[in-house]
C-alpha positions as CSV (number, residue, x, y, z in Angstrom):
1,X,138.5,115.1,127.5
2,X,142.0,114.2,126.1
3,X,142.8,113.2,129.8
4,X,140.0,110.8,130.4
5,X,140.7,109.1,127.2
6,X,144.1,109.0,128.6
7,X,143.4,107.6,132.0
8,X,141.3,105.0,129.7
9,X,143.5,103.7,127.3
10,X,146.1,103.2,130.3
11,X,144.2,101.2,132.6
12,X,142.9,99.1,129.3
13,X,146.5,98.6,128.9
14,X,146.6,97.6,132.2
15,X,144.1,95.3,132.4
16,X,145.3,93.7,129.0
17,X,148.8,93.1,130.7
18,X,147.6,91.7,133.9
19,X,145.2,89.2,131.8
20,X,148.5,87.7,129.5
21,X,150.8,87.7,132.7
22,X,147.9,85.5,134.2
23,X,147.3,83.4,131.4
24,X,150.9,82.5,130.8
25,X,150.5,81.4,134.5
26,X,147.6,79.0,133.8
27,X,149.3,77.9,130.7
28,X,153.0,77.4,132.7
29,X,151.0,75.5,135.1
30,X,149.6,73.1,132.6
31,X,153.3,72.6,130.6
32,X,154.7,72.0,134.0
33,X,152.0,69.3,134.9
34,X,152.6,67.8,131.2
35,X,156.5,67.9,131.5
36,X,156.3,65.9,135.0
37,X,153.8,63.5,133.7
38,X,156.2,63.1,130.8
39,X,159.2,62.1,133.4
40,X,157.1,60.2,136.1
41,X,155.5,57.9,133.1
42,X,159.4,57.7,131.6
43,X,160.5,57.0,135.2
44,X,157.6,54.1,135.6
45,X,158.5,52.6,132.4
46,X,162.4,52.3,133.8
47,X,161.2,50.9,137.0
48,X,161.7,53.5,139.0
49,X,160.3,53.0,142.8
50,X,156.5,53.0,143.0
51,X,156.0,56.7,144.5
52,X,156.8,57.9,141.0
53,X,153.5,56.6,139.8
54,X,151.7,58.4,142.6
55,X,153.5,61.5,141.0
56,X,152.5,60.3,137.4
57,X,148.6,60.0,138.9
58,X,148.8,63.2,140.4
59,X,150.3,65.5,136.9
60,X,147.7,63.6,134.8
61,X,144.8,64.4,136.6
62,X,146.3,67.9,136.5
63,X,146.7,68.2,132.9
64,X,142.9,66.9,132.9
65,X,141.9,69.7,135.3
66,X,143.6,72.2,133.4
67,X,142.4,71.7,129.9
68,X,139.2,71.5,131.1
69,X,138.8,74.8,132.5
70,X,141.1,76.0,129.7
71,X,138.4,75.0,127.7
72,X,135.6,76.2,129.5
73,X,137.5,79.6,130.3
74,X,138.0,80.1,126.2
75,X,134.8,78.8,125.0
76,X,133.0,81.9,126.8
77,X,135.1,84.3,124.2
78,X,135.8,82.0,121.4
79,X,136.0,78.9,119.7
80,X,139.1,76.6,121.1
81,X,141.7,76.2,118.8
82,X,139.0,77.5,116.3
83,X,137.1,74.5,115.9
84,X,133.3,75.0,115.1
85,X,132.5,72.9,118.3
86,X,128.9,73.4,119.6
87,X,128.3,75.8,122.7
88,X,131.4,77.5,122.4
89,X,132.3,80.9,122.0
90,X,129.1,81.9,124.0
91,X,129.8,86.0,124.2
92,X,130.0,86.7,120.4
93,X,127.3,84.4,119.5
94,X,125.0,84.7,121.9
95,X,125.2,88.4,122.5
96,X,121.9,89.5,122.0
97,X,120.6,86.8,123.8
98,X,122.8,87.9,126.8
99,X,121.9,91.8,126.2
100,X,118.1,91.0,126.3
101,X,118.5,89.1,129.8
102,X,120.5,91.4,131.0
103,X,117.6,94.0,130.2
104,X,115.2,91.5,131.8
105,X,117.6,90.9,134.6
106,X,117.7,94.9,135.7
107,X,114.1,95.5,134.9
108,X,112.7,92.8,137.4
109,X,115.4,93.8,140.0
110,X,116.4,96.5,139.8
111,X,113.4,99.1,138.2
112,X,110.9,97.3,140.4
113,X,108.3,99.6,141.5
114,X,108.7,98.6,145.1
115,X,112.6,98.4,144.7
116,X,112.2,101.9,144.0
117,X,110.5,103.0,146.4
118,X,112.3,101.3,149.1
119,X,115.6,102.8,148.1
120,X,114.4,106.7,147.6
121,X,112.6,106.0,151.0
122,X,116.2,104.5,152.6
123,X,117.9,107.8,150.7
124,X,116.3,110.0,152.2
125,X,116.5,112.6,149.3
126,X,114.8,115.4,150.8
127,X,116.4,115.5,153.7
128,X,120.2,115.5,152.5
129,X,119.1,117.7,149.7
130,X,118.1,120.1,152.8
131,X,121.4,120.0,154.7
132,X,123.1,120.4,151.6
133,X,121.5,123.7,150.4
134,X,121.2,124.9,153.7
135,X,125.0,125.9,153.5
136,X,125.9,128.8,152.2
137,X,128.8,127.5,149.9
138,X,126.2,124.7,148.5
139,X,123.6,127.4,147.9
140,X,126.1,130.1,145.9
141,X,127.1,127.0,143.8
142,X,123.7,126.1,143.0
143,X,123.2,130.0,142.2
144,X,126.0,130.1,140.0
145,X,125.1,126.7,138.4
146,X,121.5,128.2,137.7
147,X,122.9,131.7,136.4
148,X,125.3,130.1,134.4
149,X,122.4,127.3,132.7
150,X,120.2,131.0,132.7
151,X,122.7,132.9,130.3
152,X,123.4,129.3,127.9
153,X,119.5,129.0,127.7
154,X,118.7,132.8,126.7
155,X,121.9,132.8,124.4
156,X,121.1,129.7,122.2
157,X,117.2,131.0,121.7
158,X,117.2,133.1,118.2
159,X,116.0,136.6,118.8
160,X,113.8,136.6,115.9
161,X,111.8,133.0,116.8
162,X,111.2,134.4,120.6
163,X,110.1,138.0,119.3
164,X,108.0,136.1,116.8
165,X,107.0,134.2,119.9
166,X,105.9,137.4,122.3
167,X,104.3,139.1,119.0
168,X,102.2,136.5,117.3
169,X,101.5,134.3,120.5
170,X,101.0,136.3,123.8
171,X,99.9,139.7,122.1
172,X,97.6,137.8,119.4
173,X,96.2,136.2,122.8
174,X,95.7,139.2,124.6
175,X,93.4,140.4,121.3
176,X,91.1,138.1,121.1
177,X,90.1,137.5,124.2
178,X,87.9,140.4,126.1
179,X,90.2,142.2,128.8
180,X,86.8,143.3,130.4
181,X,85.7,139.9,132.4
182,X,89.4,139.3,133.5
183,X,90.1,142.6,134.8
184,X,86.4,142.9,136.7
185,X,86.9,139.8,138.5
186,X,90.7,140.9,139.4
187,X,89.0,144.1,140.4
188,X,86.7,142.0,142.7
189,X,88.7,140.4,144.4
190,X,90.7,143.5,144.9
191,X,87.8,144.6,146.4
192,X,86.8,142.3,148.8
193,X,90.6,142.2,150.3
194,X,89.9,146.3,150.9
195,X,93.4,146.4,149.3
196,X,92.1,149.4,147.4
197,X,91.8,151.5,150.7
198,X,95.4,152.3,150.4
199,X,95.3,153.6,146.8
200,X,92.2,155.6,147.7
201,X,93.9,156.6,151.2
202,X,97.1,158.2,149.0
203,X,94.5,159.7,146.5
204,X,92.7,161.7,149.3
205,X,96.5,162.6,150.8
206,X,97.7,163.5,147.6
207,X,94.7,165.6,146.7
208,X,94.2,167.1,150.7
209,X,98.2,168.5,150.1
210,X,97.5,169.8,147.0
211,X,94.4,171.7,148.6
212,X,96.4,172.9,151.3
213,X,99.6,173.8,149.2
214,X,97.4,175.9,146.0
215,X,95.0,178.5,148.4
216,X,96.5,181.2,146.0
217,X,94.9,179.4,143.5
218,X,91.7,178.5,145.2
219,X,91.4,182.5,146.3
220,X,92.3,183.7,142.3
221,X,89.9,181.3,140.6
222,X,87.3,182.7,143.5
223,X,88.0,186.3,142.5
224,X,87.8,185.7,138.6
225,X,84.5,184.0,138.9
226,X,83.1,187.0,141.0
227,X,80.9,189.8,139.4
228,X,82.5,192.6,138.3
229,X,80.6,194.8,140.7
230,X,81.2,192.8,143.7
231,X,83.3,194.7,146.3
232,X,86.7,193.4,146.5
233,X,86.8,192.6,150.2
234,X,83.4,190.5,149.4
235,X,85.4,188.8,147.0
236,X,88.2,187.8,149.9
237,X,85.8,186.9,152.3
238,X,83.7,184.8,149.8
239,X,87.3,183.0,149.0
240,X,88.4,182.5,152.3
241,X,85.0,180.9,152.9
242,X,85.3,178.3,150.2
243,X,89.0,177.4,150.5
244,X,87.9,176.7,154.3
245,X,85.0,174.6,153.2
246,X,87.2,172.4,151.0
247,X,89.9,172.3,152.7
248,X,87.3,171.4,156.1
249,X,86.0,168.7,153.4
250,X,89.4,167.3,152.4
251,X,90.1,166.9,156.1
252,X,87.4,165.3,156.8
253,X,87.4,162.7,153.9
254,X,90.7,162.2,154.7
255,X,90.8,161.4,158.3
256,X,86.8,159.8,158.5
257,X,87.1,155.7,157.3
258,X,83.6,155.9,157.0
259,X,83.4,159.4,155.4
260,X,80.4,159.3,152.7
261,X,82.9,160.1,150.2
262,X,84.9,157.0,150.4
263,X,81.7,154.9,150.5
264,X,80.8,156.5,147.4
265,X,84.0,155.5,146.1
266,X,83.6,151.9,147.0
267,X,80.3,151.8,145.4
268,X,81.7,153.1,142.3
269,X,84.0,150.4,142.4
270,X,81.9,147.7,143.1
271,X,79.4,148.5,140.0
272,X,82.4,149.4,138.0
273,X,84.1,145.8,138.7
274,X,80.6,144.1,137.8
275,X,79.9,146.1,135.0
276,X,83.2,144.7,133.6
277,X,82.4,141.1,134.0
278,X,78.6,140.8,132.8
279,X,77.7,144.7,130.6
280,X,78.2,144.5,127.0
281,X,78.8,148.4,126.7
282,X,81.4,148.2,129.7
283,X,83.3,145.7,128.1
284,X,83.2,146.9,124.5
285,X,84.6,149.8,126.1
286,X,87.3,148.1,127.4
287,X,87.9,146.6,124.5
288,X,88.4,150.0,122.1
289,X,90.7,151.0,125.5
290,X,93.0,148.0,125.2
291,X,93.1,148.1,120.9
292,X,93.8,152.2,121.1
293,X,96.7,150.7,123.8
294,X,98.1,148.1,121.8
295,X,98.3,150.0,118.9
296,X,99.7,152.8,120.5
297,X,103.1,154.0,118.9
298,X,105.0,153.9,122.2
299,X,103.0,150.4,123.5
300,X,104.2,149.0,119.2
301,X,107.8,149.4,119.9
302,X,108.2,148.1,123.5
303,X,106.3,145.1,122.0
304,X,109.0,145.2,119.3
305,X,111.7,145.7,121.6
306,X,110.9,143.7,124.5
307,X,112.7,140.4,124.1
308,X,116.3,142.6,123.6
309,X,115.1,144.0,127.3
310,X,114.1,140.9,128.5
311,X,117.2,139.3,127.3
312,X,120.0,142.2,128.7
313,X,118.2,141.8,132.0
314,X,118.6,138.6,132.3
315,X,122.1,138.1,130.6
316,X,123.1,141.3,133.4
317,X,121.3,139.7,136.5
318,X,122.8,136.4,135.8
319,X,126.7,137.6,135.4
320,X,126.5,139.5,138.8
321,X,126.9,137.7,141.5
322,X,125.3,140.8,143.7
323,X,122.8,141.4,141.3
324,X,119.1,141.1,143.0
325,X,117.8,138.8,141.2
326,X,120.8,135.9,142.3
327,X,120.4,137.5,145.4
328,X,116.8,136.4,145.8
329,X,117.6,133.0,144.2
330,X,120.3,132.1,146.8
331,X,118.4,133.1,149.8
332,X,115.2,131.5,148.2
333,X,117.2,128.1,148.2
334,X,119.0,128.4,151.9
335,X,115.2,129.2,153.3
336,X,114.4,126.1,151.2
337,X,117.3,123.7,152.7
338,X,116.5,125.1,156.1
339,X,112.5,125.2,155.5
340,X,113.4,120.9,154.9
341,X,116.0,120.7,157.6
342,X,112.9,121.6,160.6
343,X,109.8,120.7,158.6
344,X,108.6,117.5,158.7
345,X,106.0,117.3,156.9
346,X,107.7,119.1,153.9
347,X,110.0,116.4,153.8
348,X,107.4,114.0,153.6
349,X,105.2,115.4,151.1
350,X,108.4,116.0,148.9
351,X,109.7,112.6,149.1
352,X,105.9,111.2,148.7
353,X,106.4,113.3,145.5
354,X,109.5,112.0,144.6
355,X,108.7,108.4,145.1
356,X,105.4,108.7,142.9
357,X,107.1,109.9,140.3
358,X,110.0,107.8,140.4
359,X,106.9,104.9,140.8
360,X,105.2,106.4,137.7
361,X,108.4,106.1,135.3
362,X,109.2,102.9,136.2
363,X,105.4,101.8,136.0
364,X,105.2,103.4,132.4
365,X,108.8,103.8,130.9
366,X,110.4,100.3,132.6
367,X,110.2,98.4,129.0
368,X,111.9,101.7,127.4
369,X,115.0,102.0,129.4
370,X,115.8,98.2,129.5
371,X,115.6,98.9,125.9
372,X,118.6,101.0,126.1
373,X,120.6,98.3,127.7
374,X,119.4,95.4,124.8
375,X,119.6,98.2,122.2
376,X,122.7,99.4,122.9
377,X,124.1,95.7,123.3
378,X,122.9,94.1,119.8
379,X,124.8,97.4,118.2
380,X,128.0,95.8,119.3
381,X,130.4,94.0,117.2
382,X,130.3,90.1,118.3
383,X,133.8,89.8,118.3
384,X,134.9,93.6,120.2
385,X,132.2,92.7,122.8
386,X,133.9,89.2,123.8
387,X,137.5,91.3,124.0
388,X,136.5,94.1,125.9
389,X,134.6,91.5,128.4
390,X,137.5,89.3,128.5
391,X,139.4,92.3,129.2
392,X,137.2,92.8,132.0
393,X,137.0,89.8,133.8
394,X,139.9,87.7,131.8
395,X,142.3,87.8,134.5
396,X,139.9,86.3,136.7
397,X,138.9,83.7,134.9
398,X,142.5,82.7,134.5
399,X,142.3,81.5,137.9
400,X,139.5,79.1,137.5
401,X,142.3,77.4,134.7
402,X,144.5,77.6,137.5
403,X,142.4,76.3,140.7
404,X,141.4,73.4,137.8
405,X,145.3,72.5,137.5
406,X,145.4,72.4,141.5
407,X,142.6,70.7,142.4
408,X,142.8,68.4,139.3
409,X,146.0,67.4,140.9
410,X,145.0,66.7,144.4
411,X,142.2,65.0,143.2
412,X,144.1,62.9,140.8
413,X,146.3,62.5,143.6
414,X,143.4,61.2,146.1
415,X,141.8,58.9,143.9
416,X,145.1,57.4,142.6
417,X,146.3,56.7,146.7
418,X,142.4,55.6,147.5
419,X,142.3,53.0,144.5
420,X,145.9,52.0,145.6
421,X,144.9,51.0,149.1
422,X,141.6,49.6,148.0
423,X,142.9,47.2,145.1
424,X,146.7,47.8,145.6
């Protein structure tokens, strides 16, 4: 910071030399044109030959040129020799009228709705925005850039307000509003997809191996069951039987898609997920499930602690560069910049986007940013305002005073030799 101001105050200093070494210029130009009007009008009083008066014509009209655009020049930033003359010092005392033109000036020209347009369409934002995050370095910056606004964001939020937040916002939500509808018509849809078959596919695996791996147990719950005066090789036969029987039935539910078990199963589902949505005892029982849930010890301090976990994970994720989550982030925007680079019609719906809402602020919000330009403009002081302008664009103006000296004189000059040959 102490380097920009640095970098400031020398080119001010600069600029403030420059404008007195030109204005000493223009102001040498005008004492020289006044001294040799001084000698060629000494010189035509002591009869010197006539081309002195030609000289004479030619420093007047000089000196005429020069203090009017001395006077000009100076009356932008200040009264001339301090004299309350009318339409002078134009900056100071007309500042607010210039700040509200200049408002009016960059509102009709420059946040035009059309203007607009016209130059995001000429940009090309999309597109460039493409190329650039389509290379590698670009999209690890962005990453970083992200991560590092990710940690500022999660560190300046108070633990307690976002807690308070999660506890008296999303959970009170999640209480008074039946669980039951929500979670049947998830469940439908679930349903229709068949994305279920694969849970029910791993059930009837899980529970075929577990068949297969307990016959001990199928064969010793057999033999307990049995009378006690049942032979014990009846007993082992009976077993064998019934372990083959399941396990024959496990098989068979397990390998047959259309097995009547698994139908079953899908009706089950099917009345369960519209049972949720539209019967009152369904979804009061789904109610008392979800309060004995929430109120569960366990389920009360997660809720408690789930901001502090929320938080680490995020604080972690974003200081790791290799962590998954930047990862994802960094190949999400190269897809992205690539995904613009070869779509066209991306690039067109994006900029379409761009260029309505760019249309939209400057349809609604035009009158509120040329307000910053007048606002910030009427809270200058008068008289800083005409020295940091004249700082600005002094040294140029110093050249009008001296063009004025030059031309004055080769106009003074002209006229002087054309009256002379006309009415010598």
């Amino acid at each position: 910071m102490a380097v920009g101001l640095g970098i400031g105050r020398m080119d001010a200093d600069q600029k403030a030399r420059d404008l007195r070494r030109m204005k000493s210029l223009a102001t040498g130009l005008l004492l020289a044109a006044t001294v040799v009007f001084l000698l060629a009008r000494w010189g035509e009083a002591a009869g010197l030959p006539e081309w002195v008066s030609y000289v004479r014509a030619t420093a007047e009209a000089a000196m005429v040129g020069a203090l009017a655009d001395w006077f000009a020049v100076t009356a932008l930033f200040r009264r001339p020799l301090g004299l309350p003359i009318p339409h002078t010092a134009i900056i100071p005392t007309k500042k607010d009228m210039i700040g509200d033109s200049l408002g009016d000036f960059v509102g009709e020209n420059f946040l035009a709705e059309d203007v607009v347009r016209d130059k995001l369409a000429s940009v090309q934002v999309s597109s460039r925005v493409g190329a650039w995050i389509a290379q590698d370095t670009n999209a690890d910056r962005v990453t970083a850039e992200l991560a590092t606004a990710a940690r500022g964001v999660v560190t300046v939020l108070r633990d307690e307000d976002v807690q308070e937040v999660i506890e008296q916002v999303l959970v009170r939500k999640l209480m008074e509003k039946p669980v039951g509808p929500p979670l049947g018509t998830v469940l439908e849809g679930v349903l229709a997809d068949g994305a279920h078959h694969r849970l029910v596919d791993l059930v009837i695996d899980r529970a075929y191996d577990w068949v297969v791996g307990n016959q001990e147990m199928v064969l010793r719950v057999v033999a307990d069951r049995a009378p006690s005066w049942s032979p014990r090789f009846v007993d082992d036969l009976i077993a064998d039987r019934v372990f083959l029987e399941v396990q024959t039935f496990a098989w068979a539910v397990k390998t047959d898609p259309e097995h009547p078990l698994r139908k079953a199963v899908d009706r089950y589902l099917d009345e369960f997920a519209t049972d949720l949505q539209r019967d009152p005892e369904t979804i009061e029982r789904a109610e008392r499930i979800k309060h004995q849930i929430v109120a569960h010890p366990e389920v009360q301090r997660f809720i408690g602690g789930a901001w502090g976990v929320v938080k680490g994970l995020i604080l972690d994720a974003a200081a790791d560069p290799s962590s998954a989550l930047r990862l994802r982030v960094r190949d999400g925007l190269l897809a992205l910049g690539k995904r613009l680079n070869s779509d066209d019609a991306l690039r067109a719906k994006i900029d379409g986007w761009l260029a309505d809402a760019a249309g939209y602020v400057v349809r609604h919000y035009r009158g509120e940013i040329t307000t910053l330009i007048t606002d910030t403009v009427s809270r200058w002081d008068a008289e800083e305002t005409s020295r940091k302008v004249e700082l600005q664009v002094g040294r140029d103006l110093q050249f009008i005073r001296i063009n004025g000296t030059v031309v004055g004189a080769l106009a003074g000059l002209a006229i002087y030799a054309v009256s002379q040959a006309l009415f010598g």
